[in-house]
N, C-alpha and C positions, 0 to 999 in steps of 0.2 A: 704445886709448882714442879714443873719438870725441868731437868737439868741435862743437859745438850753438852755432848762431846765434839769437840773442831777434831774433824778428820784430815780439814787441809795440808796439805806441805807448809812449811814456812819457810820455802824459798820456790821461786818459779822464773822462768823465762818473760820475759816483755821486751817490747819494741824495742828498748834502747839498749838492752842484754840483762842478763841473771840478776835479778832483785830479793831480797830477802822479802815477811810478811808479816809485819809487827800488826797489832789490834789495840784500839784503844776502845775504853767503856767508858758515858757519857760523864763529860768534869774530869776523868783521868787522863795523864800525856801516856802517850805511845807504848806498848812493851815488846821488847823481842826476847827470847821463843813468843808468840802467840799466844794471849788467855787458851788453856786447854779446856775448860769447863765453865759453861756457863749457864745463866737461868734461861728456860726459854723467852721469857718477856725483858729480859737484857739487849736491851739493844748497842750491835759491837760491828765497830766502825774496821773497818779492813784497811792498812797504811803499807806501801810498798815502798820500802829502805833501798838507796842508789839507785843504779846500780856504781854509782861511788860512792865510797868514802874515804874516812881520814883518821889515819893511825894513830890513835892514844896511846897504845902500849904493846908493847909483844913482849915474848921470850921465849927460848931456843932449850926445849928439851932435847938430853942424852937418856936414851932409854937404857944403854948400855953397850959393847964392843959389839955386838951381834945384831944389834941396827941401828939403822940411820937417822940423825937427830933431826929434829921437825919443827918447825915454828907453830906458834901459838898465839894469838893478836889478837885484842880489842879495838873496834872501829867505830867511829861518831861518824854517825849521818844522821840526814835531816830530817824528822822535825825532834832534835834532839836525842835519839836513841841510840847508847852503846851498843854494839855485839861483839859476841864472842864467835870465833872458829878458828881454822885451821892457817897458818899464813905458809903460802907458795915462796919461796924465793929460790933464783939461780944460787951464786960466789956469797952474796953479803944479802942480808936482811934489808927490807928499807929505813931509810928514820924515819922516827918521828914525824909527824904531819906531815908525810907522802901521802901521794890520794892513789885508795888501793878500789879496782875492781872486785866486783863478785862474782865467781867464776866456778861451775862446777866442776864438783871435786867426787871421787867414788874412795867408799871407805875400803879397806881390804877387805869385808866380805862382797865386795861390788854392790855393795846400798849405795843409791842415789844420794850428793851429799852437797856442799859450799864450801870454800872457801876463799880466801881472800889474795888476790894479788897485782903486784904491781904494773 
């Protein structure tokens, strides 16, 4: 049995804008990040998350006086799958079940990245 690494992104562009890339494996619901390893006779369905969702949860990290505090948010979309990333806001956060886009985001070393906002 050979065992097959997913090299994809788990977020990419589409028609309607920035989607994340959940997989699901037959009789299991959806996961995001994406199964990273799988058997090769595994057959693994590919599911593309938004590119909306709806705010379950955030909170607003203080890293400290020498930088700027940042959000951090869990999103339900459909067909049922939480994720985690980065949450954008201007003045104020959004509440609670606001419907947040997926929007790319670059991490400070400029990696290609997601995250969410309003």
């Amino acid at each position: 049995m050979k065992i097959i690494k997913r090299t994809e992104s788990p977020f990419r562009q589409a028609p309607g804008g920035m989607v994340l890339v959940a997989t699901r494996v037959a009789g299991q619901p959806a996961q995001f990040p994406p199964i990273e390893f799988t058997h090769d006779d595994q057959p693994v369905e590919v599911v593309e998350l938004g590119p909306i969702g709806s705010l379950y949860s955030f909170t607003i990290v203080h890293p400290g006086k020498e930088k700027q505090p940042y959000g951090l948010a869990m999103v339900d979309f459909e067909p049922g799958v939480r994720a985690f990333g980065r949450l954008l806001y201007d003045a104020e956060p959004p509440a609670i079940g606001a419907r947040l886009r997926v929007v790319p985001f670059a991490l400070p070393d400029g990696t290609p990245d997601y995250a969410f906002q309003e």
